[in-house]
C-alpha positions in Angstrom: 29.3 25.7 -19.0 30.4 23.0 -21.4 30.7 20.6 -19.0 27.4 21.2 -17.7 25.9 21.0 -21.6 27.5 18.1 -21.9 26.6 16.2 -19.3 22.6 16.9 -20.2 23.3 15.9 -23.3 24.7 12.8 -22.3 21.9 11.8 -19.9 19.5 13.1 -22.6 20.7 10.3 -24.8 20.4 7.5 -22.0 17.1 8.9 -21.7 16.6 7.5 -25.4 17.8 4.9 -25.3 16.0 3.5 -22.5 12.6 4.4 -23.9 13.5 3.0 -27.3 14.7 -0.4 -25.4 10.9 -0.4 -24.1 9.2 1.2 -26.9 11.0 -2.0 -29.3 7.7 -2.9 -32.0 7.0 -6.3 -32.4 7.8 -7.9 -29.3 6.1 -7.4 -25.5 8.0 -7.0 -23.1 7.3 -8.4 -19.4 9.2 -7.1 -16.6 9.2 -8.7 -13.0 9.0 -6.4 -10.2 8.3 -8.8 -7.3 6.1 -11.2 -5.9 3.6 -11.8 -8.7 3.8 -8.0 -9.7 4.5 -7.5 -13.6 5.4 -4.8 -15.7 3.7 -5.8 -19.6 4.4 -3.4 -22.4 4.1 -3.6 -26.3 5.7 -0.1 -26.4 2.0 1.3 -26.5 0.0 -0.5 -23.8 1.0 -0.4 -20.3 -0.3 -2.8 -18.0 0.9 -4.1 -14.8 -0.3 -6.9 -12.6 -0.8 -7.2 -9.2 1.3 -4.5 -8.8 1.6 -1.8 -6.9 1.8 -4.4 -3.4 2.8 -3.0 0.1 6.3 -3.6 0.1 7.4 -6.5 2.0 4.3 -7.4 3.6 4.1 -11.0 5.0 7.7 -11.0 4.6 7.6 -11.0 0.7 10.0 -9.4 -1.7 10.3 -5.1 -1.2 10.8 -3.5 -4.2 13.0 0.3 -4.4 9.8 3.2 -4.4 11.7 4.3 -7.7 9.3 1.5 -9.2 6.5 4.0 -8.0 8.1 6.1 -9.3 8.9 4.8 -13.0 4.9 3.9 -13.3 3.9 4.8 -16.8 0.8 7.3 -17.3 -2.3 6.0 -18.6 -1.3 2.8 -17.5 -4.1 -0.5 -16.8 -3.3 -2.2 -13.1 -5.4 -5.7 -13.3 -5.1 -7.4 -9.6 -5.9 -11.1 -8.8 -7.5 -10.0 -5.4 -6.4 -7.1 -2.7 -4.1 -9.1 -0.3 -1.5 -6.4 0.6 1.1 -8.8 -1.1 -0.6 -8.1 -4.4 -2.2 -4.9 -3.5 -1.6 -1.1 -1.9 -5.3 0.7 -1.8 -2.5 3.8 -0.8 -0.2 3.2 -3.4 -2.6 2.7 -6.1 -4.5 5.7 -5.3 -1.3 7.7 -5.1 -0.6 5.8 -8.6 -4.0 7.0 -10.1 -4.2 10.2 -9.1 -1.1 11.1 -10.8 -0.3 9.1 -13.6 -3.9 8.5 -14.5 -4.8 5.0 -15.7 -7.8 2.2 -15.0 -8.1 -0.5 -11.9 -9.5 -3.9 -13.1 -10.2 -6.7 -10.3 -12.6 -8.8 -8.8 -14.9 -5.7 -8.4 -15.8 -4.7 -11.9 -14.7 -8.4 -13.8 -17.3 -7.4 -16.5 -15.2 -4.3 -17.3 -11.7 -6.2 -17.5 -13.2 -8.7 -19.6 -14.7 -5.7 -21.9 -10.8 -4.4 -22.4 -10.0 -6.0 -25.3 -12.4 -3.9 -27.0 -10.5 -0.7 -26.4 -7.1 -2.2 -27.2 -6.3 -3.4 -30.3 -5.1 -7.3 -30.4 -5.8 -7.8 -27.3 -8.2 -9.8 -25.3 -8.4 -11.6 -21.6 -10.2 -14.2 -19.8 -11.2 -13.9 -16.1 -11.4 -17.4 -13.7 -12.8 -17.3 -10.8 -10.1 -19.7 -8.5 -9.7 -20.9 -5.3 -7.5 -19.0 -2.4 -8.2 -20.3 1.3 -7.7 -16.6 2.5 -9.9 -14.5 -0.1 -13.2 -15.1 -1.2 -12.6 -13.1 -4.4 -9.4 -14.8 -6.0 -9.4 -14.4 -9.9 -6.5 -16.1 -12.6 -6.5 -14.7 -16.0 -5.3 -15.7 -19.2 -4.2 -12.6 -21.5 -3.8 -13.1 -25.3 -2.2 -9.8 -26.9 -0.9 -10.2 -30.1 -1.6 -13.7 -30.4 0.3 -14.6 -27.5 -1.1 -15.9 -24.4 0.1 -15.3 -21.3 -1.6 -17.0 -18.2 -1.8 -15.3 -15.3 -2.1 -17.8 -11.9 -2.1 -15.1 -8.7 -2.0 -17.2 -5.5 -4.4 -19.8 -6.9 -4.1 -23.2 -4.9 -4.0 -26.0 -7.7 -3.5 -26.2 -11.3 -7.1 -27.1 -12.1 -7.6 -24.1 -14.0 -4.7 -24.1 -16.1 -4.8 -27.5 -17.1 -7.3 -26.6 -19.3 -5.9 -23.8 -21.0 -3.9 -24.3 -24.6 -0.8 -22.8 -26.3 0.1 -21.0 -24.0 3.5 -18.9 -24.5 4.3 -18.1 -20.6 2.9 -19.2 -17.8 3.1 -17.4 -14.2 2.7 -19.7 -11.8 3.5 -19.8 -7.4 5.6 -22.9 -7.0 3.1 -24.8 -5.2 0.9 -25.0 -8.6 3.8 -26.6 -10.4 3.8 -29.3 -7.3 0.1 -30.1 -7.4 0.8 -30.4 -10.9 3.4 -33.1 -10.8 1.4 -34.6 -7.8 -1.8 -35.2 -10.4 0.3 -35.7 -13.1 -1.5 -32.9 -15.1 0.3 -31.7 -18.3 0.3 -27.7 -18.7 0.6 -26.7 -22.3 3.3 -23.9 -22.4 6.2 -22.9 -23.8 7.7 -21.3 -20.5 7.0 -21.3 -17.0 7.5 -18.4 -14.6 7.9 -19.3 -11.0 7.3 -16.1 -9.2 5.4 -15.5 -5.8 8.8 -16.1 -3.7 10.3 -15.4 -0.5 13.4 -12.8 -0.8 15.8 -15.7 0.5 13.4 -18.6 -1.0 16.1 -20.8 -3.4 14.3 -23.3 -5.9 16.5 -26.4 -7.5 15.7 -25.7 -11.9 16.6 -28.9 -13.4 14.9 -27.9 -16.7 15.8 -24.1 -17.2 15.1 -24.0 -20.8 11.4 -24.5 -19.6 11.0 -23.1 -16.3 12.9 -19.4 -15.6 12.4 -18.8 -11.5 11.4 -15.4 -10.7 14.0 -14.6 -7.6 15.6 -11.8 -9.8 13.8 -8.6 -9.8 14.0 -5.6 -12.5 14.7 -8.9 -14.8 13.1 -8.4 -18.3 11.4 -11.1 -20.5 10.9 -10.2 -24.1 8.1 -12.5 -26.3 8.8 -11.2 -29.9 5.5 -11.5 -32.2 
């Protein structure tokens, strides 16, 4: 009987602990599930991006269903369009019905961009972008906190985001940081985030302290504020 007492007590205190980690004030935390789908938290909001995907279509990264399974209640899911690398109508439903929580994407724009009204220091801008295979393709630039965070999707070129400014992080497919260097266009940010890889995909970094590539899921960012 001890035993068994202290063994809940034990897990009772990892349970702690790992909601304090996220629950940390001052700081938002951004974690990478796979392909471009992101975990964001402040330790009140819960948002995640493009996520949840079906897992391992078009021979993308799978994720463990215990991410399904860890989705927070209440939570926002914003999607940069409904490819099923970026989106699962089944899993989202799943998701909805029973965590609760709001779908943002190309089909209600004027509601996303409406968000930062409900959530305090927090605010987002919607750019319609080009990707040859969807008609409705959509980048976004969050600023929570007074950090911005821009948010590429499977956009083709880095004509939208040459224009953006002070940008904290940066999420970008790899073939945006190539048309980049093939214009010669600047992108004002403090960090890139390569994600949008294949599981086996290997990228040379020669500047790591700028550019972190997104090959390592469950991996945890954390932009203090």
């Amino acid at each position: 009987m001890k035993n068994n007492f202290g063994n809940f007590l034990f897990t009772l205190l990892l349970l702690l602990l790992s909601n304090l980690g996220w629950s940390q004030s001052n700081a938002i935390k951004i974690k990478f599930i796979g392909n471009c789908g992101l975990y964001l938290t402040d330790g009140t909001t819960n948002i995640y991006t493009d996520f949840p995907y079906k897992s391992g279509a078009y021979n993308y990264m799978e994720y463990d269903a215990s991410e399904l399974d860890s989705i927070r209640e209440n939570s926002i899911f914003i999607f940069t369009h409904r490819h099923a690398d970026h989106y699962s109508k089944k899993q989202l439903k799943t998701a909805l019905k029973s965590k609760g929580g709001k779908k943002y994407g190309s089909w209600n724009i004027a509601e996303l961009e409406a968000l930062g009204t409900h959530l305090p220091e927090f605010s987002i801008q919607t750019f319609k972008t080009k990707h040859r295979f969807s008609i409705s393709h959509y980048s976004y630039l969050i600023t929570w906190h007074g950090k911005k965070i821009f948010l590429s999707g499977d956009t083709e070129t880095a004509e939208t985001i040459r224009h953006q400014k002070g940008l904290e992080w940066a999420f970008v497919p790899p073939w945006v940081i190539i048309d980049a260097m093939r214009k010669d266009i600047k992108i004002d940010t403090k960090m890139f985030g390569v994600y949008h890889l294949y599981p086996n995909q290997k990228i040379n970094n020669d500047s790591p302290e700028k550019i972190k590539i997104m090959d390592t899921q469950g991996e945890v960012i954390v932009i203090p504020y």
